[in-house]
C-alpha positions in Angstrom: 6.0 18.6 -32.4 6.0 22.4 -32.1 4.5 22.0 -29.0 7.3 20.1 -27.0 10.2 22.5 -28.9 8.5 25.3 -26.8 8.2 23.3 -23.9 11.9 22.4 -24.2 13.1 25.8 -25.2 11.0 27.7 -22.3 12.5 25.0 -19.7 15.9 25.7 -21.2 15.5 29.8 -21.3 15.0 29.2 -17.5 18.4 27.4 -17.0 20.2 30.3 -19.2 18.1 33.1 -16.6 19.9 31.3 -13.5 23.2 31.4 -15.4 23.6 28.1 -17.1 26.6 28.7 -20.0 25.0 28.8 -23.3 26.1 25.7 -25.4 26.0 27.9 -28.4 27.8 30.7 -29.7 25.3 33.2 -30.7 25.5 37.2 -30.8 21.4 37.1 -29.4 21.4 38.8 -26.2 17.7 36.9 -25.3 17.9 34.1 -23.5 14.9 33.3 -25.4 16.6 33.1 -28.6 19.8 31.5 -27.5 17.6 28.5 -26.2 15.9 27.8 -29.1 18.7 28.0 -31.5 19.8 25.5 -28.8 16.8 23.2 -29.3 16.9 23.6 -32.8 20.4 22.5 -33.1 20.1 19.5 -30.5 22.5 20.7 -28.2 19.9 20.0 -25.1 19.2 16.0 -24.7 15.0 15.9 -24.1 13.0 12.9 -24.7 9.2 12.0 -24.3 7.9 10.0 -21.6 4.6 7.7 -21.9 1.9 7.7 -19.1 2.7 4.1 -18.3 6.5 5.0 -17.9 5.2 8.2 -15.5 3.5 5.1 -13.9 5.4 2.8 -13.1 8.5 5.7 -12.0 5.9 7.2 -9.8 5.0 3.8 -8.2 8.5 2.7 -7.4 9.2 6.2 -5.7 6.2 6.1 -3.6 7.3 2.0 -2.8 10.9 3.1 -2.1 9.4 6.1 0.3 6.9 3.6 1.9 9.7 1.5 2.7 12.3 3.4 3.7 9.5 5.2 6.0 9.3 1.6 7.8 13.2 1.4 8.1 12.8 4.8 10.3 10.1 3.8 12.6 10.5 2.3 15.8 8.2 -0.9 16.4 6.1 -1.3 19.3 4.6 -4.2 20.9 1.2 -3.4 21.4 -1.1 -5.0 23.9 -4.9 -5.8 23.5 -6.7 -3.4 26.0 -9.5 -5.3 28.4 -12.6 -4.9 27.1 -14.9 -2.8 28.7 -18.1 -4.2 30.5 -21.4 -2.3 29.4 -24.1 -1.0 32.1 -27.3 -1.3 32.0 
């Protein structure tokens, strides 16, 4: 779709503006221009992603953070505290 070449493309323009090579020879001086030609020639891998892959990626991360947070805590043994004995 249109909308995901200028997605691509704008993505790709940044890369060129922090002084990626350009994959294509082109005389265009815009790094607009040279990224698009580069989209429109498929010189830049892109692909689509479903919701239920962003899912499932984001649900591994956060179980691969959750346990790698419980590899760097110390355990402690922790004691029941005497219960206190109201007044009346």
């Amino acid at each position: 779709s249109f909308y995901l070449f200028v997605e691509v493309a704008a993505q790709r323009c940044m890369q060129l503006m922090r002084g990626a090579k350009p994959k294509l020879d082109v005389r265009a001086h815009k790094y607009s221009t040279i990224a698009c030609a580069e989209v429109r020639e498929d010189l830049i891998p892109w692909e689509t992603v479903t919701d239920e892959q962003i899912t499932v990626e984001l649900a591994e991360k956060q179980a691969a953070i959750e346990e790698e947070l419980q590899d760097d805590l110390p355990q402690a043994e922790i004691t029941p505290a005497a219960k206190k004995e109201k007044k009346e």
